[in-house]
C-alpha positions as CSV (number, residue, x, y, z in Angstrom):
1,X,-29.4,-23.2,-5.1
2,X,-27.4,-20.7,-6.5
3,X,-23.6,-20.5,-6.7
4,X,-22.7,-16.6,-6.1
5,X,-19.4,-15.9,-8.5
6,X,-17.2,-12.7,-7.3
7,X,-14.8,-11.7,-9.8
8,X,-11.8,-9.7,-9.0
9,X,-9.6,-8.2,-11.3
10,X,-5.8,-6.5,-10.3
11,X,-5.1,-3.4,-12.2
12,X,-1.4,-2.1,-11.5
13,X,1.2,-0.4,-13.6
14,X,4.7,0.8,-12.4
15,X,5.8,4.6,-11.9
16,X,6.2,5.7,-15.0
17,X,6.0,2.0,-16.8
18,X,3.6,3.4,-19.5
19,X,5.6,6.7,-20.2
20,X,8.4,4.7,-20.9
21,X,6.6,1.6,-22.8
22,X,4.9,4.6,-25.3
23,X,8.3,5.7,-25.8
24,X,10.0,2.4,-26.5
25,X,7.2,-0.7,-27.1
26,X,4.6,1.4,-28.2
27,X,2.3,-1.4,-29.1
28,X,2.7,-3.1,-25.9
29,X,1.6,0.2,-24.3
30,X,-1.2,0.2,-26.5
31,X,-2.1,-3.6,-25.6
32,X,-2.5,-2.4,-21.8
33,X,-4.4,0.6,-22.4
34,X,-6.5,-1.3,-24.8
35,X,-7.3,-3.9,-22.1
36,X,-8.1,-1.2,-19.4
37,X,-10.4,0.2,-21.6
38,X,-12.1,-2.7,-22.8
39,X,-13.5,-3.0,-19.3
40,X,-16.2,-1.0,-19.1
41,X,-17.0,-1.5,-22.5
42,X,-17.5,-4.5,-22.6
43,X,-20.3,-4.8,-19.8
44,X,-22.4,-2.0,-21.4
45,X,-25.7,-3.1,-21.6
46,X,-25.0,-6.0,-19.0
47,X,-26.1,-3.9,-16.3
48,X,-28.9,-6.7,-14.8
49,X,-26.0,-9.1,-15.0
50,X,-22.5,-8.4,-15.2
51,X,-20.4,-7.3,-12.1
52,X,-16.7,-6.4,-11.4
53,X,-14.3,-5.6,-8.6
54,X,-11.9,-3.4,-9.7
55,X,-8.0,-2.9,-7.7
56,X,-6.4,0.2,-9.3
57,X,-3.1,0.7,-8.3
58,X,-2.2,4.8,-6.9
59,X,0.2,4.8,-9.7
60,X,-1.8,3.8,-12.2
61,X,-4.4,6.3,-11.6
62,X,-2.2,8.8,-11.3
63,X,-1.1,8.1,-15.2
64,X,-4.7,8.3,-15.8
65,X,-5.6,10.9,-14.2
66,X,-2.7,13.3,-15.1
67,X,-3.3,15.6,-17.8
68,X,0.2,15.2,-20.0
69,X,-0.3,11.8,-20.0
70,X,-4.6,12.2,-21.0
71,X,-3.2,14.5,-24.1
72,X,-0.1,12.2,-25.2
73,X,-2.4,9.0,-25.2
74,X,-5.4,10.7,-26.6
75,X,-6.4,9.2,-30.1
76,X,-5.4,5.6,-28.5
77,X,-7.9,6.0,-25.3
78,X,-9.7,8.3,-23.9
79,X,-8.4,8.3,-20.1
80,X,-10.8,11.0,-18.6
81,X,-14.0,9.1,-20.1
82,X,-12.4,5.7,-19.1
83,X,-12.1,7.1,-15.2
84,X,-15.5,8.5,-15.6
85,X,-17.3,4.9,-17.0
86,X,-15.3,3.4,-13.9
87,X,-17.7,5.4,-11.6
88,X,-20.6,3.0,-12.9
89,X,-22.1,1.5,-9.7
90,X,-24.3,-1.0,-11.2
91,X,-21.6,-2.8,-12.9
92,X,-18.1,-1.5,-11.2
93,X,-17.1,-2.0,-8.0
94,X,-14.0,-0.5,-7.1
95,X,-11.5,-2.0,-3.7
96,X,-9.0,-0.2,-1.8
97,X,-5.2,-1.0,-2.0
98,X,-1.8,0.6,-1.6
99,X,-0.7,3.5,-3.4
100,X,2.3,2.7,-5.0
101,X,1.5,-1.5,-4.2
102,X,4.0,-2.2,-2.1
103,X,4.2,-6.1,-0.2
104,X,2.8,-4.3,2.7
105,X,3.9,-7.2,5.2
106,X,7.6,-6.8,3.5
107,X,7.6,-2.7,4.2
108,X,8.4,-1.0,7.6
109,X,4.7,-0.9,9.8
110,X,5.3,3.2,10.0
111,X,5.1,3.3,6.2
112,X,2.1,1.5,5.5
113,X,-0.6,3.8,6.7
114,X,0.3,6.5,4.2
115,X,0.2,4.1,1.6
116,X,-3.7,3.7,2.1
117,X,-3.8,7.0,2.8
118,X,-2.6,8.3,-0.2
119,X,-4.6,5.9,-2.3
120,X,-8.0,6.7,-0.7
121,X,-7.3,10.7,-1.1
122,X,-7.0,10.2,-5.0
123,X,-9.8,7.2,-5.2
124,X,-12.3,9.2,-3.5
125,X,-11.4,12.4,-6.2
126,X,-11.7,10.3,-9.1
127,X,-14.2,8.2,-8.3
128,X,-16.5,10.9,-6.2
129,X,-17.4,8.5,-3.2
130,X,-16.6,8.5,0.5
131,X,-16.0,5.1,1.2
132,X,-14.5,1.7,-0.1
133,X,-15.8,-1.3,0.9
134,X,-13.1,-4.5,0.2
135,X,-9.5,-3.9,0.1
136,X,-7.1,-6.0,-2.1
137,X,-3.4,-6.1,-0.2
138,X,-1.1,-5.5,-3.3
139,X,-0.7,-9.1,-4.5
140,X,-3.0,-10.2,-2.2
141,X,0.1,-10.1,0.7
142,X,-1.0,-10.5,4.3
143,X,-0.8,-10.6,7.5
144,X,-2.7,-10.9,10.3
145,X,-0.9,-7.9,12.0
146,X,-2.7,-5.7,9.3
147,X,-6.2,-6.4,10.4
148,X,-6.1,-3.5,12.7
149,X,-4.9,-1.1,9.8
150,X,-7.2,-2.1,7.9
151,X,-10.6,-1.5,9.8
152,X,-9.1,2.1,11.1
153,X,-8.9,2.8,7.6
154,X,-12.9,1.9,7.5
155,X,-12.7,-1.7,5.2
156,X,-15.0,-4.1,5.9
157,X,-13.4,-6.8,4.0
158,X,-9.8,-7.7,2.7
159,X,-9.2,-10.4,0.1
160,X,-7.1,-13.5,1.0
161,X,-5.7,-16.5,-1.3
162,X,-6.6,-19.9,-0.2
163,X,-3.5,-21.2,0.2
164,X,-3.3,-19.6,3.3
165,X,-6.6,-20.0,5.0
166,X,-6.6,-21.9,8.4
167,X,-10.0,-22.8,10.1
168,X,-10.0,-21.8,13.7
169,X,-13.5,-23.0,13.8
170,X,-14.5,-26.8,12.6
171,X,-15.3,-26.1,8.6
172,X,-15.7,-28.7,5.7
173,X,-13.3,-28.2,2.6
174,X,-16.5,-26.2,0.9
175,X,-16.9,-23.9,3.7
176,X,-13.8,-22.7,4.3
177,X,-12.9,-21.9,0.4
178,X,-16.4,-20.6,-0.5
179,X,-18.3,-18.9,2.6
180,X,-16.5,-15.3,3.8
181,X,-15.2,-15.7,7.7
182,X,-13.8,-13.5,10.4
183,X,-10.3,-12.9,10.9
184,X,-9.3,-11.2,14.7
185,X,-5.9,-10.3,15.4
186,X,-6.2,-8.5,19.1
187,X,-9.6,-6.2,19.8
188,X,-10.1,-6.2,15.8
189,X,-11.7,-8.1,13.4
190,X,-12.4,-8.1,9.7
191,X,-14.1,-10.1,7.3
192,X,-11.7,-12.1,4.7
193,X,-12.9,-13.4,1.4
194,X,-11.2,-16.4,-0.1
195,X,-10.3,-16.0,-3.8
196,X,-10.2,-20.2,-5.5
197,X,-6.7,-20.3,-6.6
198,X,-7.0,-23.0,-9.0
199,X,-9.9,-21.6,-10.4
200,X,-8.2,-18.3,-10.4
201,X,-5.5,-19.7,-11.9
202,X,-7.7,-21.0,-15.1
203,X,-9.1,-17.4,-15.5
204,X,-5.3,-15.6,-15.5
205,X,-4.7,-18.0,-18.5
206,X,-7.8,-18.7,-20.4
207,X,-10.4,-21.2,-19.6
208,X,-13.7,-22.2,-21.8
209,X,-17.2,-21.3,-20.7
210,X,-18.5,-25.0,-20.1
211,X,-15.3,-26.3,-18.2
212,X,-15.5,-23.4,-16.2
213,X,-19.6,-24.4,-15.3
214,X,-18.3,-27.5,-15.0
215,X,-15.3,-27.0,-12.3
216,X,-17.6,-24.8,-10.1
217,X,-20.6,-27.5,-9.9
218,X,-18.6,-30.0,-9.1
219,X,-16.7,-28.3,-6.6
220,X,-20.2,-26.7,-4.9
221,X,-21.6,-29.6,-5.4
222,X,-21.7,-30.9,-1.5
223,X,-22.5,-27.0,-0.3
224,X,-25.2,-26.9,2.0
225,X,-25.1,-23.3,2.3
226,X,-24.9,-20.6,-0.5
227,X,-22.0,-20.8,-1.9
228,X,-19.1,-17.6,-2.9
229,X,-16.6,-18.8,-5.5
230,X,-14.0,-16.0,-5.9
231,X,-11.7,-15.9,-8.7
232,X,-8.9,-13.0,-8.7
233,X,-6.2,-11.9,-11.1
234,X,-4.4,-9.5,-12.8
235,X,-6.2,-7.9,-15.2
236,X,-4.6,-6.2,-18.1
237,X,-1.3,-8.3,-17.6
238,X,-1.0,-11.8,-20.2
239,X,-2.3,-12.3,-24.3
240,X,-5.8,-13.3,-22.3
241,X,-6.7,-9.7,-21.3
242,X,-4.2,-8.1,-23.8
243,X,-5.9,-9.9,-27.0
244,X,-7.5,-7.3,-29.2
245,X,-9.1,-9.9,-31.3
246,X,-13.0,-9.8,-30.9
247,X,-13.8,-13.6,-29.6
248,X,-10.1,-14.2,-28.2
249,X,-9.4,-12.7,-25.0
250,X,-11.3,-13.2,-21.6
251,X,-14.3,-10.8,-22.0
252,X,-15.3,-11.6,-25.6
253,X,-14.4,-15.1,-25.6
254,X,-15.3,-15.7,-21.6
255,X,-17.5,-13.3,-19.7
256,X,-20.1,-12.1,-22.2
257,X,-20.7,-15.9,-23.5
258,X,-21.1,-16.8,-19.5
259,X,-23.1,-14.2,-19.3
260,X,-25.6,-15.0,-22.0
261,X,-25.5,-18.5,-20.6
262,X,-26.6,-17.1,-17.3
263,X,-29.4,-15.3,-18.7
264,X,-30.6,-18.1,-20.9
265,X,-31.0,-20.2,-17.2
266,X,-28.5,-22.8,-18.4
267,X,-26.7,-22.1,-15.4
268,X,-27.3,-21.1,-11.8
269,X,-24.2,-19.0,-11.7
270,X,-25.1,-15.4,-10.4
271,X,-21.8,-12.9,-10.2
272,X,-22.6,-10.6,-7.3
273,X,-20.9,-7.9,-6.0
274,X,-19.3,-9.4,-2.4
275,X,-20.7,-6.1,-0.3
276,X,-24.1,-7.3,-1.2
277,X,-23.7,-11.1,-0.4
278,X,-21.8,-10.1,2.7
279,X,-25.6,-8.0,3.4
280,X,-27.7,-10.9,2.8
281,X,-25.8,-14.1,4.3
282,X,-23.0,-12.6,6.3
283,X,-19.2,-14.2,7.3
284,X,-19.0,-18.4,8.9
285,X,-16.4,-18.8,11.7
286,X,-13.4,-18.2,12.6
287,X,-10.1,-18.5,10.6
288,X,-6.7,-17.9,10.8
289,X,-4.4,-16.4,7.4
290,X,-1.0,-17.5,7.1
291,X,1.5,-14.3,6.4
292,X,1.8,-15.0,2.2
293,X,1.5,-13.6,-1.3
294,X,-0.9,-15.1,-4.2
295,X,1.3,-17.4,-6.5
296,X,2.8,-15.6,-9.2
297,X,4.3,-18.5,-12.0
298,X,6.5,-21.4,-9.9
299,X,6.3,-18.8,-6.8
300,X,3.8,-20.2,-4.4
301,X,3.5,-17.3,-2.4
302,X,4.5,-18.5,0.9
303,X,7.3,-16.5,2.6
304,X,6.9,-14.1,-0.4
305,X,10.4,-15.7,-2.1
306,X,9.0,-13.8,-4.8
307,X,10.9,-10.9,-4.0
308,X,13.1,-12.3,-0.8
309,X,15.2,-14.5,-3.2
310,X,18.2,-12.8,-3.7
311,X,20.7,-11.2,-1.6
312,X,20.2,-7.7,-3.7
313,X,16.1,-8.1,-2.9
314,X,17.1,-8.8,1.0
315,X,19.6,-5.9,1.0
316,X,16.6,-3.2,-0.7
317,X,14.2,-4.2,2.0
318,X,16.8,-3.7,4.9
319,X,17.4,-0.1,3.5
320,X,13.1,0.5,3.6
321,X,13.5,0.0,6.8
322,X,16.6,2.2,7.8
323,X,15.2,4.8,5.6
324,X,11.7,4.6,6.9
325,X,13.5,4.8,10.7
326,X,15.6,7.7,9.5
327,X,12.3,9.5,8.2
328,X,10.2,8.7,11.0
329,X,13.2,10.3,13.8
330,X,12.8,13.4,11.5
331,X,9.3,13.8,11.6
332,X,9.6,13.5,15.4
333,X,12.0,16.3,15.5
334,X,9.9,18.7,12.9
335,X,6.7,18.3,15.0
336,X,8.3,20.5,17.8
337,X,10.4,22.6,15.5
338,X,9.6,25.8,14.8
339,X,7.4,26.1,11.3
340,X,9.4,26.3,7.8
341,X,8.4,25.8,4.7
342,X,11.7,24.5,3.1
343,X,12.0,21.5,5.8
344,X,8.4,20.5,5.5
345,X,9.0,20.4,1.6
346,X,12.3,18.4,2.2
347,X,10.5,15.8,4.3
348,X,8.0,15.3,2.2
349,X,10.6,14.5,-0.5
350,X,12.2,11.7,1.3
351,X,8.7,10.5,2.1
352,X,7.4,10.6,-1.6
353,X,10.8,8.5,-3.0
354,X,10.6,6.0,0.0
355,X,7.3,4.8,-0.9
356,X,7.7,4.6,-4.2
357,X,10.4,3.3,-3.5
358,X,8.2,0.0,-2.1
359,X,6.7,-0.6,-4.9
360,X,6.3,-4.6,-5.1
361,X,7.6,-4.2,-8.8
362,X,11.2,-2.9,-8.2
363,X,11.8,-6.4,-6.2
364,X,9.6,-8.8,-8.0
365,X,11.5,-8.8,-11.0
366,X,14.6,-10.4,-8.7
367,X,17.5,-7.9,-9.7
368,X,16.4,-6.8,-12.7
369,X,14.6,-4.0,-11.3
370,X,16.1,-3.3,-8.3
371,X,18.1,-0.4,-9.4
372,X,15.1,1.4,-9.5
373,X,14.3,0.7,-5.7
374,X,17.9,1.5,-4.8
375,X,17.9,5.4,-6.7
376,X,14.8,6.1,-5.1
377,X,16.3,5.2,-1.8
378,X,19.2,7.2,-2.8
379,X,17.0,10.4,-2.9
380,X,14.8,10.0,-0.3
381,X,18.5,9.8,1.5
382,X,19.7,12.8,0.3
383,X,15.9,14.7,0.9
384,X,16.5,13.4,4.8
385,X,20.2,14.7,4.7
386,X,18.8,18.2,3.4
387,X,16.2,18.1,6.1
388,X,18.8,17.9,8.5
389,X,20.8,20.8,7.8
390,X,17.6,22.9,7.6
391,X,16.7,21.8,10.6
392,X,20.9,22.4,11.9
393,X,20.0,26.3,10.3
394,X,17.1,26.8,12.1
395,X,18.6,25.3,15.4
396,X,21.1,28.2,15.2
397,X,18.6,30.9,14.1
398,X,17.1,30.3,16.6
399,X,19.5,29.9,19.7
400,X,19.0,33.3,21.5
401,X,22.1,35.4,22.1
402,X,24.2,35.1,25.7
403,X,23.5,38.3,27.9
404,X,26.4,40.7,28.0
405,X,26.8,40.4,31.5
406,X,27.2,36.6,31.5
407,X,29.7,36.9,28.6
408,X,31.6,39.1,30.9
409,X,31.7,36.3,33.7
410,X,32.4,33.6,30.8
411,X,35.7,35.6,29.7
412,X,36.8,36.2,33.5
413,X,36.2,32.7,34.1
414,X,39.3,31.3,32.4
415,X,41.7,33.3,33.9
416,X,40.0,33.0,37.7
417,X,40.6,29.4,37.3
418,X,44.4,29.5,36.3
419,X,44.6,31.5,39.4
420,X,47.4,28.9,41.7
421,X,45.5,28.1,45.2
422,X,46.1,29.8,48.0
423,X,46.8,28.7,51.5
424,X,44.6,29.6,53.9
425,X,45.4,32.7,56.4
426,X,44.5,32.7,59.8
427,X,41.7,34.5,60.9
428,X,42.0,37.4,62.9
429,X,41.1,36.8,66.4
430,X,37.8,39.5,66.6
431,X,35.9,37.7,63.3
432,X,33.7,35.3,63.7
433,X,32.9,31.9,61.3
434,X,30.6,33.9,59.3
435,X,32.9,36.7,58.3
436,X,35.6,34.5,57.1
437,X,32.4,32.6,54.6
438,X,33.3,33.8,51.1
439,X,29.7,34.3,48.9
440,X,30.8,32.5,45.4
441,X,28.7,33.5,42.2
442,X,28.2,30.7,40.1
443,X,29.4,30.2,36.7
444,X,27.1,30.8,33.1
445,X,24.8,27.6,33.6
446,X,25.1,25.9,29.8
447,X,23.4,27.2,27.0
448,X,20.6,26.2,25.2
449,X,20.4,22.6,23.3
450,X,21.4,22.8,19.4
C-alpha cells in the first residue's frame, strides 16, 4: 500500500528584512534569495513526481513583486520569472496565510480578517487564480475559534502540528497523526492536516534519504488505511535550504535522490499534493486542536511562550489590542460620516502600521525586535490621532448655523432669567382663570451633536 508524503514548506521574510540584509549582509541576502529560487528549479523536469506546498508570506511577495526591489536584485535572481515559475500547477501548490504573518490567535479577532484579506488580494494577482485551497496559520498558530474565519474566507483545509491534536473520536496512534480529520467549532467545520513533528523536525535540519524511508515504514507500518505523512518547515531559513553547494542542501542532497528512489520502485513513497488525497480518500473523525504554535528550537509551542515570555512581548500585544479597539471605534464613526478623502487616507494609515505591526517577527525575537512593533504602533497612533481631528473639522463644517431668530431668544434669555421673581397680584375680580394663564415660549432646544 502506498504511503502518500505531503511536503510543506514556510516561506516568510520580515518588512523590509531583505532591503536591509542587501544593505548590510549582502551574502546572507543572497543565501535566501538563492534558496527561494532554487525551488522551482530544482523540480524541473520532475513534473510526473515531485510536488510542493508552498506558504509565502504577504511581505515577502510584496518584496518580490515590487519593482525597485526586482531592479536592485536583478543579476542575483530574477524575481518576476521566479513569481512566474511559482504559478506551475503540476509541481507547485501554493496555501493561504496572513499577510504580514502575524500569531493570529495572539492578535485582536477584528484584525485578523484583513490579514487574509490582504494576502488573498495580492496571491490571486501574482499567481492569476481564484481560489486557495489549504491555509498555513503563520507558524502553524491555532485555534479552534478560527475555524469559522477560515471557511468564510473559502479554505478547505488548515494545517495543524501534532502536538496539539486531540481525538474526539476513538483513533489509533497511526490514525490520528497520518489520516486528515474534521475539526468543528460551532455550525463550522474544516478539515485539519497533521504535519509529523519529529519527522518535520529531521527535514528542518538535514536527514539522509534511507533513514528517512526508514522512519516512515516503520511508523506506517500498522496503517490499515492509506496513510498521509506530512512534514512542514521553513523553507529558506537554516545552512540546509541555504547551502549553495550542489549535493549539500535539502533538494540536491534530499529530494531529487528520494525522488529517483521513488521512480526506480525502491520505495512506495508517493508525494501528493493534499487537495488531491483529500478528493480520493477524504478526512477520519473527529478531533479536537489545542490553542498552540509549531516548536521553534527549546519552544514547544504550547501557550506560544515563544513570544509571551517577556514582560516587553506581553506589554506589545496589550497595545495590538488597544490600538486595534481605537481603530475599530473610528471606523464605526467614519461609516456614518460624511465622505472625505483625507480621513479615509488617515485610517487606512493606522490600519496599514497596526498590522504590520503584528508581524509574528517583531515578538519572536524576545526583545530584540520589539522596537520595531512598538514604532509601528507609535504611527498607527498618531494616524488614529489625525483621524480624529479630521473627523473634529468635519464635525464643525458641518454643524449648520443657529437661525437668527433663535439667536435673538438665546441673547434675551440671560437677562430674562436674572429678572428677581415677582409676587403674585391679585386678579381683578371680572377675569376669569384663563386670562390670568401666561403662554410661555420655550427656550432654543440644544444644538446639534459635535
Amino acid at each position: 500500500m502506498p504511503v502518500h508524503h505531503a511536503l510543506v514548506l514556510n516561506l516568510h521574510q520580515p518588512p523590509g528584512n531583505l532591503e536591509y540584509l542587501l544593505e548590510h549582509q549582502t551574502w546572507e541576502a543572497k543565501e535566501i534569495l538563492f534558496a527561494l529560487d532554487r525551488i522551482p528549479r530544482s523540480l524541473w523536469g520532475h513534473e510526473d513526481l515531485a510536488r510542493v506546498h508552498l506558504s509565502l508570506s504577504g511581505t515577502l511577495l510584496e518584496t518580490l513583486s515590487d519593482p525597485g526591489f526586482q531592479e536592485r536584485v536583478y543579476g542575483i535572481i530574477d524575481c518576476g520569472k521566479l513569481l512566474w515559475y511559482l504559478q506551475n500547477q503540476d509541481l507547485i501548490e501554493v496555501l493561504g496565510t496572513g499577510y504580514y504573518h502575524p500569531v493570529l490567535p495572539l492578535i485582536p479577532a477584528a484584525d485578523r480578517p484583513e490579514h487574509l484579506r490582504r494576502w488573498q488580494g495580492i496571491a490571486r494577482h501574482l499567481f492569476w487564480r481564484p481560489r486557495f485551497d489549504g491555509f498555513w496559520p503563520p507558524e502553524m498558530g491555532f485555534s479552534m475559534e478560527l475555524i469559522p474565519l477560515l471557511r468564510r474566507f473559502g479554505y478547505r483545509y488548515v494545517m495543524v502540528d501534532s502536538e496539539h491534536v486531540e481525538p474526539v473520536d476513538p483513533m489509533s496512534w497511526q490514525e490520528l497523526r497520518y489520516r486528515p480529520h474534521l475539526a468543528r467549532y460551532g455550525e463550522d467545520e474544516i478539515i485539519v492536516v497533521v504535519r509529523d513533528r519529529e519527522l518535520s523536525d529531521a527535514q528542518e535540519s538535514g536527514m539522509d534519504v534511507e533513514w528517512f524511508l526508514h522512519e516512515v515504514a516503520d511508523r506506517t507500518r500498522w496503517c490499515d488505511f492509506p496513510p498521509l505523512v506530512t512534514t512542514a518547515t521553513d523553507g529558506e531559513n537554516g545552512g540546509w535550504f541555504r547551502n549553495v553547494t550542489a549535493g549539500a542542501n535539502f533538494w540536491s542532497a534530499f529530494y531529487l535522490p528520494l525522488l529517483e528512489r521513488i521512480r526506480a520502485g525502491d520505495s512506495d513513497l508517493r508525494p501528493t499534493f493534499i487537495g488531491s488525497y483529500l478528493d480520493a480518500h477524504g478526512p477520519f473523525g473527529e478531533v479536537r486542536v489545542a490553542t498552540g504554535a509549531w516548536n521553534t528550537g527549546w519552544h514547544h509551542g504550547r501557550g506560544f511562550t515563544q513570544w509571551t515570555g517577556s514582560a516587553a512581548q506581553r506589554a506589545v500585544i496589550a497595545r495590538y489590542g488597544e490600538a486595534s479597539t481605537a481603530l475599530c471605534a473610528a471606523l464605526e464613526r467614519a461609516a456614518i460620516a460624511p465622505d472625505s478623502t483625507p480621513l479615509c487616507v488617515a485610517l487606512e494609515e493606522a490600519r496599514w502600521h497596526l498590522l504590520r505591526a503584528e508581524t509574528s517577527c517583531f515578538i519572536y525575537w524576545g526583545e530584540a525586535w520589539v522596537d520595531r512593533a512598538e514604532a509601528d504602533l507609535a504611527q498607527a497612533t498618531e494616524a488614529l490621532a489625525e483621524a480624529r481631528r479630521i473627523e473634529e473639522q468635519l464635525a464643525r463644517r458641518n454643524t449648520p448655523p443657529t437661525p437668527p431668530a433663535e439667536l435673538a431668544t438665546a441673547a434675551a434669555a440671560p437677562a430674562a432669567a436674572s429678572v428677581p421673581a415677582v409676587s403674585p397680584v391679585a386678579a381683578p375680580t371680572t377675569a376669569t382663570d384663563d386670562d390670568a394663564t401666561a403662554a410661555m415660549s420655550p427656550g432654543p432646544g440644544p444644538g446639534p451633536d459635535d
